[in-house]
C-alpha positions in Angstrom: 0.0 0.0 0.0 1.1 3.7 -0.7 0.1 6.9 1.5 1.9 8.8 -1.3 -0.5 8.2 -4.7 -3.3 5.7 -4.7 -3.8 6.1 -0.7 -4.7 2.4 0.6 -5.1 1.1 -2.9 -2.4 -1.1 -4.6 -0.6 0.2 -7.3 2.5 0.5 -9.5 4.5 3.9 -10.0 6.8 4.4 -12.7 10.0 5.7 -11.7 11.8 8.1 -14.4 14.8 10.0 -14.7 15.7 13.1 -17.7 18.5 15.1 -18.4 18.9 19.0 -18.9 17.8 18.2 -22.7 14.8 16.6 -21.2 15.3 13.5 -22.9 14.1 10.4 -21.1 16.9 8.0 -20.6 15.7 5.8 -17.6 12.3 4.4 -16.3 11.5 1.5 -14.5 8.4 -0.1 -12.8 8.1 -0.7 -9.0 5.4 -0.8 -6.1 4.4 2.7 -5.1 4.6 1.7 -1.2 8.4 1.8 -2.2 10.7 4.5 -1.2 12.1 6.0 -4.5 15.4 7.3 -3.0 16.3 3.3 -3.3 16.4 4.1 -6.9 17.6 7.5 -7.9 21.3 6.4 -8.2 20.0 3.2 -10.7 19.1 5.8 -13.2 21.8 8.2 -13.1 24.2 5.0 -13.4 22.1 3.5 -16.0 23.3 6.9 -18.4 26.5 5.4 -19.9 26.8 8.9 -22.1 25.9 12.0 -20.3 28.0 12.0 -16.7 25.8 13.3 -14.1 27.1 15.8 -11.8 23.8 16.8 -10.1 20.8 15.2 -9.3 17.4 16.8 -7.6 14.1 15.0 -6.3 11.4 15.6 -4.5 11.5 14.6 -0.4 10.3 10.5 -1.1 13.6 10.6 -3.3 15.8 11.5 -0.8 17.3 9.8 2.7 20.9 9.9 4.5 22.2 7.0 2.9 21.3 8.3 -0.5 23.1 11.4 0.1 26.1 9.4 1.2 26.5 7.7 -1.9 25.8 10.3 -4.1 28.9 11.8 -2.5 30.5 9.0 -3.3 29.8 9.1 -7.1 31.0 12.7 -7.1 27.3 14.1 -7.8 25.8 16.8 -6.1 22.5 15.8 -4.3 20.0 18.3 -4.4 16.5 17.5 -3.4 13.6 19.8 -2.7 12.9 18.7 1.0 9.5 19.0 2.5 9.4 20.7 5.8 13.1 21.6 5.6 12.8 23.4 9.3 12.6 20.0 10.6 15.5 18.5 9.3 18.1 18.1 12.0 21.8 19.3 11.3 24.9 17.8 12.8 28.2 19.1 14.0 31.6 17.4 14.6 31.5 19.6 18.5 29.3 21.6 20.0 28.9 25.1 18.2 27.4 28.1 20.2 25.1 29.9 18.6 26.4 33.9 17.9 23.5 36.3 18.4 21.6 36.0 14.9 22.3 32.9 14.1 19.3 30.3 12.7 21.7 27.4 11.3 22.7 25.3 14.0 24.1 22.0 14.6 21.4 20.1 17.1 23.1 16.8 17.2 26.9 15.5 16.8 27.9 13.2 14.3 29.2 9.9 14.9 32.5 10.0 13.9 33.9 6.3 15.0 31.2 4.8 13.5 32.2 6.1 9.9 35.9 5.2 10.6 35.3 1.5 11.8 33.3 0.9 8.2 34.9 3.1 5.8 36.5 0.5 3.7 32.9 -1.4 3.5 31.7 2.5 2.7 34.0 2.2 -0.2 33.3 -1.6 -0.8 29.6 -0.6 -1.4 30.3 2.4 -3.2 32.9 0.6 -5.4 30.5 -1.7 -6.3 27.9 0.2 -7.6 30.4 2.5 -9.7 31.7 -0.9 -11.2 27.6 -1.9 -11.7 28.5 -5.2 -10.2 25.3 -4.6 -8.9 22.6 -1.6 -8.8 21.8 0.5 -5.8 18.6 -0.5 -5.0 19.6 -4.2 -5.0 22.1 -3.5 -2.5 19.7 -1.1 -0.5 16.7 -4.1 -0.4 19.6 -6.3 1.1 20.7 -3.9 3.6 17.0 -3.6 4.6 16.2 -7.3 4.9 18.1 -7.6 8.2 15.8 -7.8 10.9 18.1 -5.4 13.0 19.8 -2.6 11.0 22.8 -3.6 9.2 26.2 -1.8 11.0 26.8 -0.3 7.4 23.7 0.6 6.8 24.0 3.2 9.8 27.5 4.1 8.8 25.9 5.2 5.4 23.5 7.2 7.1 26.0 9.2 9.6 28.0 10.0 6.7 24.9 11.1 4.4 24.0 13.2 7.6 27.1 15.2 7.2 26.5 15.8 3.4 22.5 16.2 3.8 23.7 19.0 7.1 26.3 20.6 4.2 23.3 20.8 1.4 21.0 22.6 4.1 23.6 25.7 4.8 24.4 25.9 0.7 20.3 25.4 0.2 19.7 28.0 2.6 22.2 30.6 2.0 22.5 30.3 -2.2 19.5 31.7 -3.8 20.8 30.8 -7.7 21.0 27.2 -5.8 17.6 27.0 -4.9 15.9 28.6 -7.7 18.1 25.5 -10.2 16.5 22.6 -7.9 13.2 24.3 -8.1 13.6 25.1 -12.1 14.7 20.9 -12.4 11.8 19.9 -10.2 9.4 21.8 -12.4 10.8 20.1 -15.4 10.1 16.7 -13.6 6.3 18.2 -13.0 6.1 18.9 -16.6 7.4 14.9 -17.4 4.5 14.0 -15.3 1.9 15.7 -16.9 3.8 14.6 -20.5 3.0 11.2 -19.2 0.0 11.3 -18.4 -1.0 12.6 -21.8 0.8 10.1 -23.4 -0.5 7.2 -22.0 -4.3 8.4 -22.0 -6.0 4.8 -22.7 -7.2 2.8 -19.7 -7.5 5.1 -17.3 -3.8 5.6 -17.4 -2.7 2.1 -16.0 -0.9 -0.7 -16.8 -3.0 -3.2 -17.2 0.1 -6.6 -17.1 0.8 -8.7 -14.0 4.2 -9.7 -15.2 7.1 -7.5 -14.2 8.8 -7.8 -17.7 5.4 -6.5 -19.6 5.1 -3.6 -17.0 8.9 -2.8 -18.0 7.9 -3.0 -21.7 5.0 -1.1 -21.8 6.5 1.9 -19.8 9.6 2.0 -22.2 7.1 2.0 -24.7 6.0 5.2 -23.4 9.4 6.8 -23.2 10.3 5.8 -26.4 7.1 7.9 -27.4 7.9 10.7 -25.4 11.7 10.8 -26.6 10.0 10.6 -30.1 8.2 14.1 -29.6 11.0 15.6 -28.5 13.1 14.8 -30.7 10.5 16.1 -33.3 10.6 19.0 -31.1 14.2 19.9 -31.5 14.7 19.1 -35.0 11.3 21.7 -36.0 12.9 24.5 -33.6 16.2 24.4 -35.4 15.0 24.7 -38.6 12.5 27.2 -37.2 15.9 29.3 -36.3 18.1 28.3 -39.0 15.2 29.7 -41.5 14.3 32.7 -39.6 15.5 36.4 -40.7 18.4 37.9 -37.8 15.7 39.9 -35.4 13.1 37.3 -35.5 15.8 34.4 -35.1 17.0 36.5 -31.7 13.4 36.8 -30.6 13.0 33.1 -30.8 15.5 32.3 -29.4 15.1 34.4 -26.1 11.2 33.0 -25.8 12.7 29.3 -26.4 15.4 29.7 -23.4 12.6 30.9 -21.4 10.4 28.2 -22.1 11.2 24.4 -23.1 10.9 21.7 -25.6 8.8 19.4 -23.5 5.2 20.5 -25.5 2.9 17.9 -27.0 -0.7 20.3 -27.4 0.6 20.4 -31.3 0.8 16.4 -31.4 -2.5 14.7 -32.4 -2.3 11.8 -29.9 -5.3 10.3 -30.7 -8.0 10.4 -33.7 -7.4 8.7 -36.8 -4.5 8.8 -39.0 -3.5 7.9 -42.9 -1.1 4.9 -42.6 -0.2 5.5 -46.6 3.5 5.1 -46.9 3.9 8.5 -48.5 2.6 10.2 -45.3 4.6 8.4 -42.7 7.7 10.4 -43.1 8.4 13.8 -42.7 10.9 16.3 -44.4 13.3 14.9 -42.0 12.8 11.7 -43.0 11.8 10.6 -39.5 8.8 8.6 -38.2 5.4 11.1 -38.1 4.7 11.6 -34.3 1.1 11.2 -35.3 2.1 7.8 -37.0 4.0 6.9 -33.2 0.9 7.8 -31.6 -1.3 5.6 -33.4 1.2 2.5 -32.8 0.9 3.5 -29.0 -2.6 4.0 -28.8 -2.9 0.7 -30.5 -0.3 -1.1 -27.8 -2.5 0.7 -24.3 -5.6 -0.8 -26.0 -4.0 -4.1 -26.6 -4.4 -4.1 -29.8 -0.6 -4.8 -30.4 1.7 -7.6 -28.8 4.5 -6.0 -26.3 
């Protein structure tokens, strides 16, 4: 069961990660009573072309450990936290606090403990970097301990000195907030894109089988990626075609907005499958044409 979308209801949530270009690159399937933190590093390490050097969520993407290993990876963790006031901050010694002063260490970090399993720290991290094995297989491990596991609480106190560090830098850098706030925005806007696309059946995946749930939401991104990409292509030649003033003009309104549209795409209705009208003057696939194929796989009408 989820608090988080369906309320008591099962359900499935698809978990998806996109670059500064919006592009799509990652999505998996997984129970929406899961934490999603377990898999934010799967995605960035599933991107074997664009290196990652920052990475922002919403709060049920974030924990300690997460931030721990982000560190580890040499990626900048920067999630929008709920509630920030109540985060608590740790301190290597007790810090008085000058008059003025509203950032505070409340608790001490526990030093020894992240000495005694720093090489397992590296172990874990090494591991993941290497993709021996993915993040969130190691995290469901860690977590199927009845007590919890001694690294498991190293993680943590080390993610509590990064998490404490991203607090003071979050709370004193206004350009830093207003970039996690303009990259969680662009996550909102993937949302709704998804919701558009996949408009038959109420919006749900209708398969039992874990594999089919993975093939039908790739199916998705592969549609999504497809619009963009149309996107792109139709803005450059918008620019390349466009007299000097008006060029500039676009240009300005396109940095202020983004590529991640889809009111001009006809994604549903019906459509003339004659071979002449399936390719463009790019001599790509018609987004209509991509539509219809998906509309035709949510019905059922086509085999994953």
């Amino acid at each position: 069961m989820s608090y988080k979308y369906p309320g008591f209801k099962r359900a499935l949530s698809s978990y998806t990660v996109l670059d500064n270009r919006f592009a799509h690159f990652y999505a998996t399937v997984i129970s929406s009573a899961e934490r999603e933190a377990c898999y934010a590093l799967d995605g960035i390490m599933h991107n074997q072309i664009v290196e990652s050097d920052i990475h922002s969520t919403d709060t049920h993407g974030f924990t300690e450990a997460v931030f721990a290993l982000m560190h580890m990876m040499g990626i900048t963790f920067a999630p929008r936290i709920k509630h920030l006031s109540d985060q608590t901050l740790y301190g290597f010694k007790s810090t008085k606090a000058a008059k003025g002063d509203f950032i505070v260490p409340k608790k001490y970090l526990k030093v020894e403990l992240i000495k005694q399993n720093w090489d397992d720290i590296l172990r874990f991290a090494a591991t993941i970097k290497l993709h021996y094995a993915s993040s969130s297989q190691l995290f469901k491990r860690l977590n199927s301990y009845s007590k919890q596991h001694m690294l498991y609480k190293a993680l943590k106190e080390f993610g509590r000195l990064r998490k404490t560090l991203f607090i003071v830098r979050y709370m004193q850098d206004v350009k830093f907030r207003q970039a996690i706030e303009k990259q969680l925005n662009r996550g909102e806007n993937s949302n709704k894109f998804s919701k558009a696309v996949a408009f038959g059946n109420n919006q749900e995946i209708l398969f039992e089988e874990k594999e089919e749930q993975e093939v039908a939401e790739n199916c998705r991104q592969l549609i999504k990626n497809a619009i963009i990409l149309w996107n792109y292509l139709y803005l450059v030649k918008l620019l390349q075609s466009a007299e000097q003033g008006t060029a500039q003009y676009a240009l300005i309104t396109l940095q202020k907005g983004n590529v991640l549209a889809w009111k001009h795409i006809l994604l549903h209705g019906q459509y003339d499958m004659d071979s002449e009208n399936t390719r463009d003057e790019f001599g790509l696939a018609d987004p209509k044409i991509i539509a219809l194929i998906h509309t035709r796989f949510w019905e059922g009408q086509l085999a994953a």
